[in-house]
Every structure is written in structure tokens, then in C-alpha cells.
PyMOL CGO cylinders between C-alpha atoms (Angstrom):
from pymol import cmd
from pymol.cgo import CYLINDER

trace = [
    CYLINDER, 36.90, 31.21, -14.85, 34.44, 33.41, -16.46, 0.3, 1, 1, 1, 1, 1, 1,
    CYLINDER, 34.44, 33.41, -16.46, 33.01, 32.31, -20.18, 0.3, 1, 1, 1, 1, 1, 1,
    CYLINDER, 33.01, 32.31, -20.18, 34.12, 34.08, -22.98, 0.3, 1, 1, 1, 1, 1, 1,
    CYLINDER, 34.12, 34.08, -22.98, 32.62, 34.56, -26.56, 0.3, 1, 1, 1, 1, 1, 1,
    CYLINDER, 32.62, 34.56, -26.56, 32.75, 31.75, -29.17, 0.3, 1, 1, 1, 1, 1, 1,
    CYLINDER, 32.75, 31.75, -29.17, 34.91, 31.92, -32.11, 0.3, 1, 1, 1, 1, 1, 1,
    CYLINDER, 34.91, 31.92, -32.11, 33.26, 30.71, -35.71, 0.3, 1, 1, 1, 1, 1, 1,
    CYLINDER, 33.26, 30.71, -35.71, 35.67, 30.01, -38.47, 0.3, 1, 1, 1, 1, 1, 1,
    CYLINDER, 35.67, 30.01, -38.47, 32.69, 30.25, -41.56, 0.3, 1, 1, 1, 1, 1, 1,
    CYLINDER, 32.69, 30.25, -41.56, 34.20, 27.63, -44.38, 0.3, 1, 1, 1, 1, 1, 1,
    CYLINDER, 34.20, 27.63, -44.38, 37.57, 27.59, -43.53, 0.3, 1, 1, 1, 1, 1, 1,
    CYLINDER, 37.57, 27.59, -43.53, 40.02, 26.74, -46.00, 0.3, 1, 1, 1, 1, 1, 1,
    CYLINDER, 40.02, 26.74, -46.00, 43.71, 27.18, -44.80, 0.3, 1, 1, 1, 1, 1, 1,
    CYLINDER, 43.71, 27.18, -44.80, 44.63, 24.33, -42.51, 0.3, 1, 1, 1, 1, 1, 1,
    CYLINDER, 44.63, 24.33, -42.51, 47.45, 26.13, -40.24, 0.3, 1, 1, 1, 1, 1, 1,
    CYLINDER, 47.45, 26.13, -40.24, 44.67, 29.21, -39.38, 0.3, 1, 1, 1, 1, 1, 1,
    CYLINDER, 44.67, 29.21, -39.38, 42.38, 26.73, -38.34, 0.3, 1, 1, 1, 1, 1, 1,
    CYLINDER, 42.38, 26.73, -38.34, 45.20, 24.74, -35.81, 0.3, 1, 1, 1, 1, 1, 1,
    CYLINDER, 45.20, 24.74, -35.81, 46.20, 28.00, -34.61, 0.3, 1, 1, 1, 1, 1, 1,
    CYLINDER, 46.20, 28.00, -34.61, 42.11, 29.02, -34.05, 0.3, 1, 1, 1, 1, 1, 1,
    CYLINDER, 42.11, 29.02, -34.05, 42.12, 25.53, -32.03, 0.3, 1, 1, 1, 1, 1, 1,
    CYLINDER, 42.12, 25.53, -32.03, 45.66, 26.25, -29.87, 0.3, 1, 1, 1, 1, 1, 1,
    CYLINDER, 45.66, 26.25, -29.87, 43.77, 29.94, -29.25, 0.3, 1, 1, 1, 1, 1, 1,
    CYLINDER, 43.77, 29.94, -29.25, 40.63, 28.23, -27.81, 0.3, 1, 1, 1, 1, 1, 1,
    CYLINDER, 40.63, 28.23, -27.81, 42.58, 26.25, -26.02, 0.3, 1, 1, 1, 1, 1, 1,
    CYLINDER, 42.58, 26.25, -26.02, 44.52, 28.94, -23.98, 0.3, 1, 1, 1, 1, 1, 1,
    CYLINDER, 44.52, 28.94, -23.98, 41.91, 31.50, -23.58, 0.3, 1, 1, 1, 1, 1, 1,
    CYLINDER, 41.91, 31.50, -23.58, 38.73, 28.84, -23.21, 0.3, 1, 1, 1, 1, 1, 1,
    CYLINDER, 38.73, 28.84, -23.21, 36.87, 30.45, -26.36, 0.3, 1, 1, 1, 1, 1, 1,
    CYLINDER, 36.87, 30.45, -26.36, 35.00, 27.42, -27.68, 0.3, 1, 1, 1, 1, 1, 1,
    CYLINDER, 35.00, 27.42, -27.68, 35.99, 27.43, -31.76, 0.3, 1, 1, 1, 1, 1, 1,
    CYLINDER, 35.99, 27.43, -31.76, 32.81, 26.43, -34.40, 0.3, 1, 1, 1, 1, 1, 1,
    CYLINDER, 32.81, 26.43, -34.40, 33.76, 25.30, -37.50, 0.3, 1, 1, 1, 1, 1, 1,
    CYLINDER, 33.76, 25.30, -37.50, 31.35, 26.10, -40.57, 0.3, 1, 1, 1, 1, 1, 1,
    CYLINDER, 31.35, 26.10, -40.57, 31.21, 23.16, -43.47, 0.3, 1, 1, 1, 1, 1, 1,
    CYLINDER, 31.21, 23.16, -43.47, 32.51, 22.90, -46.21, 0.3, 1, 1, 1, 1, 1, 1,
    CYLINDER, 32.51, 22.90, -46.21, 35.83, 23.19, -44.69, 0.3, 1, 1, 1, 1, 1, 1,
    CYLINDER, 35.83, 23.19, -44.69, 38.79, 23.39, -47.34, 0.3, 1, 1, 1, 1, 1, 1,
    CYLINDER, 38.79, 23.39, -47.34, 40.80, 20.80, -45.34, 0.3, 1, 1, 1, 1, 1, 1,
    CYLINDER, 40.80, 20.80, -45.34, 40.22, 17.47, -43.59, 0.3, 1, 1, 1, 1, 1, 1,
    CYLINDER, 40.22, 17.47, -43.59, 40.43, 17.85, -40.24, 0.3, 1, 1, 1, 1, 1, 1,
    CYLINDER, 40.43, 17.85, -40.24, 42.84, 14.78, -39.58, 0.3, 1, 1, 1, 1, 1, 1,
    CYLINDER, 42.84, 14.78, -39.58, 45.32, 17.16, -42.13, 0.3, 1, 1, 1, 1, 1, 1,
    CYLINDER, 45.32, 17.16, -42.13, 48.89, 17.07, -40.68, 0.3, 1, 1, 1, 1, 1, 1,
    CYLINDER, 48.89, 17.07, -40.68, 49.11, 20.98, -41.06, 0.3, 1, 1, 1, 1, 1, 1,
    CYLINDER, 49.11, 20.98, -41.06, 46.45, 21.74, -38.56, 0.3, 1, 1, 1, 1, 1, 1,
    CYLINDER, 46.45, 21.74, -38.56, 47.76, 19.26, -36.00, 0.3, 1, 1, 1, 1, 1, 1,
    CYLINDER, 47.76, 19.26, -36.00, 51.20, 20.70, -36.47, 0.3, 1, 1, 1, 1, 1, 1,
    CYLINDER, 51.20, 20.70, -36.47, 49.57, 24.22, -35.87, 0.3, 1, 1, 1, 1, 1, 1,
    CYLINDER, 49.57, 24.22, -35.87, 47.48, 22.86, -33.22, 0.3, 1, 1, 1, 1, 1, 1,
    CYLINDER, 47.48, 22.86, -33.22, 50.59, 21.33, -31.31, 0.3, 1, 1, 1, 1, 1, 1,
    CYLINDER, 50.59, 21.33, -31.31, 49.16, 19.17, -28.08, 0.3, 1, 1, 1, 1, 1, 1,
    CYLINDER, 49.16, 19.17, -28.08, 46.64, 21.66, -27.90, 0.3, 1, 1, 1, 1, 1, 1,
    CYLINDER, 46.64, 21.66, -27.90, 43.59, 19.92, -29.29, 0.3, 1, 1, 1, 1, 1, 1,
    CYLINDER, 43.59, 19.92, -29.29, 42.61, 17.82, -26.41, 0.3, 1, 1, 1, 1, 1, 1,
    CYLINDER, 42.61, 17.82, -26.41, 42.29, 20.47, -24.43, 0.3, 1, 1, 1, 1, 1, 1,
    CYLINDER, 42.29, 20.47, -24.43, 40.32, 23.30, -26.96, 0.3, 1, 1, 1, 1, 1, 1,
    CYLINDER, 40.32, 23.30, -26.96, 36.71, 23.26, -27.40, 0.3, 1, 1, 1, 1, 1, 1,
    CYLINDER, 36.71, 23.26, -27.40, 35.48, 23.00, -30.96, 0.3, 1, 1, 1, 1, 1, 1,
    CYLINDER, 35.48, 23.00, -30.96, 32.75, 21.95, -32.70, 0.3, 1, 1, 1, 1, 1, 1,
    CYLINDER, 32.75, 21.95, -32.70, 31.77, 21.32, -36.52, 0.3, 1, 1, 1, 1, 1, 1,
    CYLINDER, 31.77, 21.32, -36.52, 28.63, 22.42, -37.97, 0.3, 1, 1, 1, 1, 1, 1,
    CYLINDER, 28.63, 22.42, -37.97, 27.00, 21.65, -41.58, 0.3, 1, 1, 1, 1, 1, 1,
    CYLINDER, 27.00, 21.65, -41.58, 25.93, 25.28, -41.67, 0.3, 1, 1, 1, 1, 1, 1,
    CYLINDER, 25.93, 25.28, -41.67, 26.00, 28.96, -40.35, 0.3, 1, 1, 1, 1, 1, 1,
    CYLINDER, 26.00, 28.96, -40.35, 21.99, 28.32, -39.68, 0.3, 1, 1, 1, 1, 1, 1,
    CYLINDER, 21.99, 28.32, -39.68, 22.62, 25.34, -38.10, 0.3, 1, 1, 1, 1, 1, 1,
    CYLINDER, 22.62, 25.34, -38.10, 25.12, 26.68, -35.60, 0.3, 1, 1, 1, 1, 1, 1,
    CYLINDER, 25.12, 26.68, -35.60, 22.61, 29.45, -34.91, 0.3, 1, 1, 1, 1, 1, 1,
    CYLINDER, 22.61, 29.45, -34.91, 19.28, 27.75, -34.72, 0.3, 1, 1, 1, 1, 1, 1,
    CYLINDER, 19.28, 27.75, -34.72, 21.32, 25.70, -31.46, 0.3, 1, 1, 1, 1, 1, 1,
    CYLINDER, 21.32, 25.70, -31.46, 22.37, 29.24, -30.63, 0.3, 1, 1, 1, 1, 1, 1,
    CYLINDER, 22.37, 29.24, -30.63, 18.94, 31.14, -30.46, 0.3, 1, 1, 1, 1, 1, 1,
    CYLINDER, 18.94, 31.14, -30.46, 20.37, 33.88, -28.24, 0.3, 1, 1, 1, 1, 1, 1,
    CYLINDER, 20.37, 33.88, -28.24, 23.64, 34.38, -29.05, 0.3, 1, 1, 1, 1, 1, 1,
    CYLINDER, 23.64, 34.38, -29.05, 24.53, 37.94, -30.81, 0.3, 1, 1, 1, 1, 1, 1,
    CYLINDER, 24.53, 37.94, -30.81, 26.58, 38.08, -33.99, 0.3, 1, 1, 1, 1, 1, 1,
    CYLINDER, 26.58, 38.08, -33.99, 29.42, 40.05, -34.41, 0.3, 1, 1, 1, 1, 1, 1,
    CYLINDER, 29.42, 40.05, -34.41, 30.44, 39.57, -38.28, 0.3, 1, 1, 1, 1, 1, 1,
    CYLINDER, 30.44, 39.57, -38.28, 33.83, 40.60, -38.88, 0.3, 1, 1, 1, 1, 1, 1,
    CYLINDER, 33.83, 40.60, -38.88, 34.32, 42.70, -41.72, 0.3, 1, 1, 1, 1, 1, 1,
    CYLINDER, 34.32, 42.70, -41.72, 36.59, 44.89, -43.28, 0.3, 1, 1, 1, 1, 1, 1,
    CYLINDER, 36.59, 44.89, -43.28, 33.38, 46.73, -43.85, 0.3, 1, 1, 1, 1, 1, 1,
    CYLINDER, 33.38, 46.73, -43.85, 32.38, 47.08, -40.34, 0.3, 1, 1, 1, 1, 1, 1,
    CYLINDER, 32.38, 47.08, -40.34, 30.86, 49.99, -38.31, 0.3, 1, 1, 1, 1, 1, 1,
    CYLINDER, 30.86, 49.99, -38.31, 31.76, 48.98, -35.04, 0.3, 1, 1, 1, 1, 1, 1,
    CYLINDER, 31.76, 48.98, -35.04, 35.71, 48.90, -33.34, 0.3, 1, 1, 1, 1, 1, 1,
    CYLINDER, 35.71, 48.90, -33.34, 36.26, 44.80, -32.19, 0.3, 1, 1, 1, 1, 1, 1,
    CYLINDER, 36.26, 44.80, -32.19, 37.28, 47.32, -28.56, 0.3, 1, 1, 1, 1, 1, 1,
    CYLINDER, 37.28, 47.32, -28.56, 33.92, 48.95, -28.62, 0.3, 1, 1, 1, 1, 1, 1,
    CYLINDER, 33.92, 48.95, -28.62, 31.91, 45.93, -28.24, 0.3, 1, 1, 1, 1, 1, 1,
    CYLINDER, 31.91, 45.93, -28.24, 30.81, 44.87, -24.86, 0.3, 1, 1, 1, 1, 1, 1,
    CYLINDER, 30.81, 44.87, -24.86, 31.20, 41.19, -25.24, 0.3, 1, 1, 1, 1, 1, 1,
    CYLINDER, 31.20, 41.19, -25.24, 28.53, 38.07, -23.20, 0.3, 1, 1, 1, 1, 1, 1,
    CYLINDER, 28.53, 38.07, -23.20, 30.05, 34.68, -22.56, 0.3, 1, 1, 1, 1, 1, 1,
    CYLINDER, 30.05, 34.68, -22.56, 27.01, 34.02, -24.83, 0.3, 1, 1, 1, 1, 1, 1,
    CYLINDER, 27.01, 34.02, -24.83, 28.64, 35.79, -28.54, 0.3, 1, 1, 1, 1, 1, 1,
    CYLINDER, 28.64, 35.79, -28.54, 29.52, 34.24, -31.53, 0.3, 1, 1, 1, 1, 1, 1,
    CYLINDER, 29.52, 34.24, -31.53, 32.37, 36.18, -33.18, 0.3, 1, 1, 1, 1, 1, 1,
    CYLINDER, 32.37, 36.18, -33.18, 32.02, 35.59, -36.64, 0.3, 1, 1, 1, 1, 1, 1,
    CYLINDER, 32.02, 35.59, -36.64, 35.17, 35.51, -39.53, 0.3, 1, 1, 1, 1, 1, 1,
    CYLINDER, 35.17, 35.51, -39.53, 34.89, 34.54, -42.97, 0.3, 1, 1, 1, 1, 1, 1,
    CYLINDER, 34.89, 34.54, -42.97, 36.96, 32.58, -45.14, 0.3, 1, 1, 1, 1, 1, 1,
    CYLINDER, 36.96, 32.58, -45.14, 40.73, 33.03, -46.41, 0.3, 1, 1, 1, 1, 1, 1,
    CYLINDER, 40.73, 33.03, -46.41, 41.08, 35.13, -48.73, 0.3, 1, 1, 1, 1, 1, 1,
    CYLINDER, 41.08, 35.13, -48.73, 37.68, 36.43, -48.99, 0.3, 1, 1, 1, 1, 1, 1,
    CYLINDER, 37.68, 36.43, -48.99, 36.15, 37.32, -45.65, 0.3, 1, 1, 1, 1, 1, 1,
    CYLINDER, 36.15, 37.32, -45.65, 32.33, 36.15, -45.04, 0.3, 1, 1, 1, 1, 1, 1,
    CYLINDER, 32.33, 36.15, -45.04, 30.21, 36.81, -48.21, 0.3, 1, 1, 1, 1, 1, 1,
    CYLINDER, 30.21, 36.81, -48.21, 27.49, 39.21, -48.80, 0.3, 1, 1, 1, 1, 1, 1,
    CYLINDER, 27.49, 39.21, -48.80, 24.68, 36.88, -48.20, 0.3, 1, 1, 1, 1, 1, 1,
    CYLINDER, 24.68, 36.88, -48.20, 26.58, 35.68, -44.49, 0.3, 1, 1, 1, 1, 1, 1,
    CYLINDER, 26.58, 35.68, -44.49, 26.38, 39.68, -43.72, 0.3, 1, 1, 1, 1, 1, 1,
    CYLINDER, 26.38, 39.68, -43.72, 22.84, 40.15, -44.57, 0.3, 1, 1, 1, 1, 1, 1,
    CYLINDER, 22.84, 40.15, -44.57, 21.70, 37.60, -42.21, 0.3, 1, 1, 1, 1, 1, 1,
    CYLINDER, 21.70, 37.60, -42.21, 18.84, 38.36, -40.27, 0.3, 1, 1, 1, 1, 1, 1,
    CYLINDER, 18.84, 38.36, -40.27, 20.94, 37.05, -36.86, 0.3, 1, 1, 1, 1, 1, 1,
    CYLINDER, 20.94, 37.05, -36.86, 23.68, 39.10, -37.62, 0.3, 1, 1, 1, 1, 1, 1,
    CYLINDER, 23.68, 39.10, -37.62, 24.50, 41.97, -34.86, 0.3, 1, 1, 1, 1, 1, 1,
    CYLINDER, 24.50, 41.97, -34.86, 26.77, 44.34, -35.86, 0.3, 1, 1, 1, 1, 1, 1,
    CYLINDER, 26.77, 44.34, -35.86, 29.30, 44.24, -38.65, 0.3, 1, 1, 1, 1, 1, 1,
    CYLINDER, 29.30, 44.24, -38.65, 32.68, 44.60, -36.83, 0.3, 1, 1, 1, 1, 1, 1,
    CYLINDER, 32.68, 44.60, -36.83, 36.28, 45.59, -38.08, 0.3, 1, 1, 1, 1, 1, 1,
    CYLINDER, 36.28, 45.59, -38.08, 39.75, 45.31, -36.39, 0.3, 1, 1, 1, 1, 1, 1,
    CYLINDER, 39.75, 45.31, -36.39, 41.72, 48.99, -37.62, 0.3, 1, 1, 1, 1, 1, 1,
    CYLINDER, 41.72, 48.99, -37.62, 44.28, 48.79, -40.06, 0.3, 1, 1, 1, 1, 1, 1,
    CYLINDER, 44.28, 48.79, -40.06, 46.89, 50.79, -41.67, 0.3, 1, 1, 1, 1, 1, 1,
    CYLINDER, 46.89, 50.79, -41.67, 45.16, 52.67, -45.02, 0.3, 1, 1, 1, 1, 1, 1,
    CYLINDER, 45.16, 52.67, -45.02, 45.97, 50.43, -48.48, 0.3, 1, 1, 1, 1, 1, 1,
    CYLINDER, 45.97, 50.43, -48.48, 45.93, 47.19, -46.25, 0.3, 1, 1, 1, 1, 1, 1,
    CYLINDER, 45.93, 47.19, -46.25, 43.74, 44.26, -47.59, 0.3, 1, 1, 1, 1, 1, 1,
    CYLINDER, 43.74, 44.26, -47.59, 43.48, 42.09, -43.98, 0.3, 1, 1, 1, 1, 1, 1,
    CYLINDER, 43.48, 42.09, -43.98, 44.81, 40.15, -41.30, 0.3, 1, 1, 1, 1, 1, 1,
    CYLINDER, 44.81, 40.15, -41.30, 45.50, 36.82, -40.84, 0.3, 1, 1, 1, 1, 1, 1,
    CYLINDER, 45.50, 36.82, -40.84, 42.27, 34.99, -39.66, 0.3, 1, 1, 1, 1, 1, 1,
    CYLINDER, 42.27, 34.99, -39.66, 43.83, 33.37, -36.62, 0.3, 1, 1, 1, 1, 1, 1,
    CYLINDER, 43.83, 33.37, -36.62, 45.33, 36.67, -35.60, 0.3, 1, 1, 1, 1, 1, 1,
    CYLINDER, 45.33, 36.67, -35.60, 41.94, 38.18, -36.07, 0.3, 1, 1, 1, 1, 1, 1,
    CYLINDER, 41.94, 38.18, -36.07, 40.55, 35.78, -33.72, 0.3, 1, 1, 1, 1, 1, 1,
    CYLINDER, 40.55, 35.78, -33.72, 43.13, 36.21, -31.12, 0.3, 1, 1, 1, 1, 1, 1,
    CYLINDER, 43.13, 36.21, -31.12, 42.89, 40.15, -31.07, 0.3, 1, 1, 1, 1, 1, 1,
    CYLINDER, 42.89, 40.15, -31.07, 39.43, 40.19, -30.78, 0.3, 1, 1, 1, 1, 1, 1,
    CYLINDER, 39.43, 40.19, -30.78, 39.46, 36.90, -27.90, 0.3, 1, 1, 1, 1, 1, 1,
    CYLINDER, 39.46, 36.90, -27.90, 41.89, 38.51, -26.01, 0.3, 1, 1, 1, 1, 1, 1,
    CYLINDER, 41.89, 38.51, -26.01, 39.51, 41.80, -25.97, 0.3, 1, 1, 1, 1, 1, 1,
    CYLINDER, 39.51, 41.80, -25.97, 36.97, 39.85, -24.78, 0.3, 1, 1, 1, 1, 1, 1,
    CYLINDER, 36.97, 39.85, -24.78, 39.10, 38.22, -22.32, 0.3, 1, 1, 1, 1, 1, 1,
    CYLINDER, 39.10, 38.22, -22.32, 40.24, 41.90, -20.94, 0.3, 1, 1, 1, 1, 1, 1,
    CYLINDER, 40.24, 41.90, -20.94, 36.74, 42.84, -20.61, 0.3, 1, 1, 1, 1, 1, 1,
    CYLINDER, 36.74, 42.84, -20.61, 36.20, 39.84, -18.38, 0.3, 1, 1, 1, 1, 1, 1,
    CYLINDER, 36.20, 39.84, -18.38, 39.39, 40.56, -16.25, 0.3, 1, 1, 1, 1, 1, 1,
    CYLINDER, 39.39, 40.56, -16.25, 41.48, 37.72, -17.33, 0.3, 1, 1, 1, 1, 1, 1,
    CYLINDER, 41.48, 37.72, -17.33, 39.43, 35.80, -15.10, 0.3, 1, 1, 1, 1, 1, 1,
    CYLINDER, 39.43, 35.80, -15.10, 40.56, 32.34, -14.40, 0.3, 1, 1, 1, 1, 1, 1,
    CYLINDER, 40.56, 32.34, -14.40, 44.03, 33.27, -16.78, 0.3, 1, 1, 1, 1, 1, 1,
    CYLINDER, 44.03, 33.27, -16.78, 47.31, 33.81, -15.34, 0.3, 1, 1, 1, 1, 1, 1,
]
cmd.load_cgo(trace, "trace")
């Protein structure tokens, strides 16, 4: 099975996004990072409902900070989310290697996330006109499941 992208939930704070984000890494093999403070605790019966059985068998990882994550991470590329983005989520040629970036619920990753030095591109999943966002989970799977196309399904059936 090829590798795919990581996905990196930046301070979380709705429980059932985050169990879904683990049930997604644990179907397509996209490793999910968590970002601290998270707005949950992550024994919360609302994620583990979301997350089903699923959580033995996902990758994740919880990290004190964004810098943290990326200083273990020295050449991964950054692909920051954003309503604001330049870039289509189908234009990117994803690496096993990326760290696909989405903010928190309601607010999407902060001005000072975006200006990071280690950030990429600024990406953005197309949307109606007058539409605020997505669900974050659902933003995670379109843009895994792109990555996983690129790569052929490899390894999924």
C-alpha cells in the first residue's frame, strides 16, 4: 500500500469531527495529528461513538503544538486549508510525506497558523457562492480521498 498524506486537526474542538477524522485514517491509512489544546478529552464518549471500532486500527498522534509537529516533520510540505486559498485541494500533487492542514470549528486556522514560515500553499475545497464551509471531517475526507486517487487506490479495495 502506498503512503498517503497526513491529516492535522489544529485545536480541535468538536468531539464527533475528530472520531470521524480517526474512522477516516483508519480506512484510507492517512495518519491523523492532533494539535493541543484540544476542546475535548480524548476518552469523550462522542468521539468513540464517532470513531466506532475504528481507533485501534487509525494512526494518530497528539502534539503540544503546530511547531512541534513540524520541527519532527522537517520536510514535510504544508497545505493550509483555507477558505482563502489559491490553490484547488485537486490541483495539488500530493507526497506520502504532506501534512494537510485544517483549522478549528468554527473558525478555520488563524492568521498567525497561515503566515507560518512552513506553510506551502494555502488550499481551498470549491463551494457554492454565499457558503461559509464544510464540515472539517468532510474536508479531510475530500481532500484524503484525492490524495488517495492520485496514488491509485493502492493497497484499497
Amino acid at each position: 500500500m502506498t503512503a498517503l498524506p497526513s491529516i492535522v486537526f489544529y485545536e480541535p474542538r468538536i468531539p464527533t469531527n475528530t472520531g470521524n477524522a480517526i474512522r477516516l485514517s483508519a480506512v484510507t491509512g492517512c495518519a491523523l495529528h492532533l494539535i493541543e489544546p484540544l476542546g475535548f478529552d480524548l476518552s469523550e464518549p462522542k468521539l468513540r461513538r464517532a470513531g466506532l471500532d475504528y481507533h485501534d486500527l487509525a494512526t494518530m498522534a497528539v502534539h503540544p503544538s503546530l511547531d512541534a509537529l513540524l520541527d519532527a516533520r522537517p520536510d514535510a510540505r504544508v497545505f493550509a486549508f483555507t477558505g482563502r486559498g489559491t490553490a484547488r485541494y485537486s490541483d495539488i500533487a500530493y507526497e506520502p510525506t504532506d501534512l494537510l492542514l485544517f483549522g478549528p470549528e468554527p473558525t478555520g486556522l488563524p492568521d498567525e497558523v497561515l503566515a507560518h514560515p512552513r506553510i506551502t500553499s494555502w488550499v481551498r475545497i470549491p463551494m457554492l457562492p454565499g457558503r461559509r464551509s464544510l464540515n472539517l471531517a468532510n474536508s479531510a475526507a475530500i481532500a484524503a480521498y484525492e490524495a488517495a486517487r492520485q496514488a491509485g487506490f493502492d493497497g484499497h479495495v
